[in-house]
N, C-alpha and C positions, 0 to 999 in steps of 0.2 A: 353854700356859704352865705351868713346872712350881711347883708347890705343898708348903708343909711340912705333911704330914699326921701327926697323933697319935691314934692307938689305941689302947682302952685295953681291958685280954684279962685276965679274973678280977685286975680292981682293981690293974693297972701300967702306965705307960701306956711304948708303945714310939711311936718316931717314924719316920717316912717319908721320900723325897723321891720324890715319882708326877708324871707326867706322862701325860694321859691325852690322847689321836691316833687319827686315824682310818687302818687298816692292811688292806688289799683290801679297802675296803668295809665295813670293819667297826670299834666303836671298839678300842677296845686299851690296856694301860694299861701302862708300865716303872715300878718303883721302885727304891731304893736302901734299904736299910736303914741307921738310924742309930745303935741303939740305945735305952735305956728311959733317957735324959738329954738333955734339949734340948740342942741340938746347936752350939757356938761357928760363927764366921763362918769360921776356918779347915776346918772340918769340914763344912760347907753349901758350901763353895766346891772341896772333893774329890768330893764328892759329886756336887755339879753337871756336872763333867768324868767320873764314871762315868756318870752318867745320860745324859748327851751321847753316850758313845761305845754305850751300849746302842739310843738312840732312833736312831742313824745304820745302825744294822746294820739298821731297820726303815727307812730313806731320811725320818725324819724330823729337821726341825732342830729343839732346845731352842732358841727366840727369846731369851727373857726368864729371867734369874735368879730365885731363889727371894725374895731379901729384895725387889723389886721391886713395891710397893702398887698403882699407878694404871696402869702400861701393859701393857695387854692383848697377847694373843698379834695379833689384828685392826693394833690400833695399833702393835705393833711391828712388823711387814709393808709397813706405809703408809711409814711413820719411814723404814723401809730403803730401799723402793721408791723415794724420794725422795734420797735418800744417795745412790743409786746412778746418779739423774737426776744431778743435780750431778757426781757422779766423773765419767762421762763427757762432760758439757759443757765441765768445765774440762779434761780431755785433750786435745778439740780445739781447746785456742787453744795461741797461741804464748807464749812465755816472756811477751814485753813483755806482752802483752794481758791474761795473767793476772798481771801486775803493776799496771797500771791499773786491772784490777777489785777488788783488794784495797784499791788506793791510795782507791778509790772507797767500797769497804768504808768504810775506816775515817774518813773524810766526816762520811757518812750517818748514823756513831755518835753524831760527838764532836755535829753541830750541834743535833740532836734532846736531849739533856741538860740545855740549858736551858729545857726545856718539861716534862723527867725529874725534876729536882734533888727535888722534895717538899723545899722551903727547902732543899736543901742550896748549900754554895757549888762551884762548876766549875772546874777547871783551867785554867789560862790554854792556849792552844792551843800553844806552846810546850811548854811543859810534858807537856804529852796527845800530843806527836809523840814527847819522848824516851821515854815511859814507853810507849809503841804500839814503839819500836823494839828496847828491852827484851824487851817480850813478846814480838816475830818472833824474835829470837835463840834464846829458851831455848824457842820451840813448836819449830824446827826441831833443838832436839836430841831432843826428842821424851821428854821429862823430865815426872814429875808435878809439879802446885803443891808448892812446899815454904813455912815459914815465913819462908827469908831473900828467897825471893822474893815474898812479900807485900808485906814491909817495903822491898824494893828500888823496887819497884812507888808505894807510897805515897810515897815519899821521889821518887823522877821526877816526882808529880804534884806535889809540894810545890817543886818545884825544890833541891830538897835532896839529896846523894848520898847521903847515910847522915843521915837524920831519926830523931831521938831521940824513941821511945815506951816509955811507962809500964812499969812491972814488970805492971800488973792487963792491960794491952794484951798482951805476951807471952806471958801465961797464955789469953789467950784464944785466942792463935793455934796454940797449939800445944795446947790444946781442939781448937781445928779440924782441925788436923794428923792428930791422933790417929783422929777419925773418921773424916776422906779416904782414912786408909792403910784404915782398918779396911774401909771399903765402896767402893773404888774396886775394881771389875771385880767387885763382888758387885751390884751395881745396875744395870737399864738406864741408858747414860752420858746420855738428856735427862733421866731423876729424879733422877739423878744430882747434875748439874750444876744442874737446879732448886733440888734441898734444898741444896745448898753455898751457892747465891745467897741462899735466904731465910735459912739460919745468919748466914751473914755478916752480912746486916743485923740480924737478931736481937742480934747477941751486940754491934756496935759495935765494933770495937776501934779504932776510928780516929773522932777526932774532925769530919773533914774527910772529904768526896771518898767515902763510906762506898757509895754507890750507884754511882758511878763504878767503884771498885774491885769490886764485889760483880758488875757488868755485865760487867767485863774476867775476870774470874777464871769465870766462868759459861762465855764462850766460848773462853778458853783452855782449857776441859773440851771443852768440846762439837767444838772444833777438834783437839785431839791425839787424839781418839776417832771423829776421821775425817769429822765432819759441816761442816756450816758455819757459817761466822761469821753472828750473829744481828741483825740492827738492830732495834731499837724506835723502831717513827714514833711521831710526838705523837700521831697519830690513838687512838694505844692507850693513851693513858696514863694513861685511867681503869678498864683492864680490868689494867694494869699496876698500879696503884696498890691496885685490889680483892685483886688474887692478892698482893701487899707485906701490906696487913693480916692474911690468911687466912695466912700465913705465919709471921707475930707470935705465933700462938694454935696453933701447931706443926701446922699444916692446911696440907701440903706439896700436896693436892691438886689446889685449885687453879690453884697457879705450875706444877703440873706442867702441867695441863692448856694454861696459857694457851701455856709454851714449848714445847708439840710442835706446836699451830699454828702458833706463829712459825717454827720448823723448819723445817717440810714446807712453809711460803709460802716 
């Protein structure tokens, strides 16, 4: 896993980016140098593609980005190993079948929600098909979350085509915006996609549906970034509910945890 290291050489401190691998038998370390100023996300994110292409010339992969907390180089291997179970299972069906299994997907999402809601109120299933149709259009252009499809999104659950929210609700969305751009491809995409889910419920920007939304927007990340779509059975939804509060108290740890179990299940 590569790491931002700081050193500090007669009272200045310079920064790093090391990745440290075992190379014949032996460990072995690559860095990057950054300079003697913390380093912005655009500069951690060059860095990380120099680092990559030094550690390949030793036949090692960089797993894991630098700003990434909880996923280890171990669990990003498992995460993968799994990713890569699914690609090929869905390869071998046929169109219809892996449209059945999706059709089935999204079942298994909506009915488990009202056992999810934490008091909130649920979309009528109407409703939860157009905003599900929504989503398949703009996953297959292969587009990140933006703002107007937040609000697109909310308004299908609302059965409303253009649902009028607050001036304090757009500012929060475009809060969120702001961070997505900044750390989408600087993070492994399940901590990713975890801290996006607990943001969202953090911040509220929807009066209604806010856990609905924050569940859809979690695996439209984890879906354009190649994995797959996630259900949550009732069974969970006191380990669901535990990772919601530890979330609240900006402790992304353990949603991360709880969504790379559900992942890799």
């Amino acid at each position: 896993m590569s790491y931002l290291c700081k050193r500090i050489v007669k009272q200045k401190k310079y920064y790093y980016l090391e990745e440290a691998f075992h190379y014949k038998d032996k460990l072995t370390k690559e860095s990057v140098y950054l300079g003697s100023l913390s380093p912005s996300n655009d500069e951690l994110f060059l860095a990380e593609e120099m680092l990559k292409r030094k550690c390949l010339a030793k036949e090692h992969v960089v797993l894991v980005p630098p700003l990434t907390e909880f996923i280890k180089n171990r669990t990003a291997s498992i995460i993968e190993i799994s990713k890569n179970a699914r690609a090929k299972k869905l390869a071998k069906l046929s169109g219809k079948r892996k449209k059945d299994l999706k059709k089935k997907e999204r079942e298994l999402f909506f009915k488990p929600l009202t056992k999810l809601r934490l008091n909130e109120e649920i979309p009528t299933l109407k409703n939860f098909q157009s905003c599900f149709r929504y989503y398949d259009l703009e996953l297959k252009k292969n587009e990140p979350i933006t703002e107007t499809k937040i609000h697109k999104m909310y308004s299908l659950l609302n059965g409303n085509t253009n649902a009028q929210i607050s001036e304090e609700s757009k500012n929060i969305l475009h809060a969120l915006s702001v961070w997505y751009k900044e750390k989408d491809d600087l993070i492994h995409p399940v901590e990713f996609a975890a801290k996006f889910h607990s943001k969202f419920l953090n911040l509220k920007p929807f009066e209604k549906y806010g856990t609905t939304l924050a569940l859809l927007l979690m695996n439209y990340i984890l879906e354009q970034k190649g994995f797959g779509f996630v259900n949550i059975s009732s069974k969970r939804k006191s380990a669901y509910e535990k990772a919601i509060v530890a979330g609240a108290k900006e402790d992304f740890n353990l949603f991360t945890k709880f969504l790379i179990k559900e992942v890799i299940k």
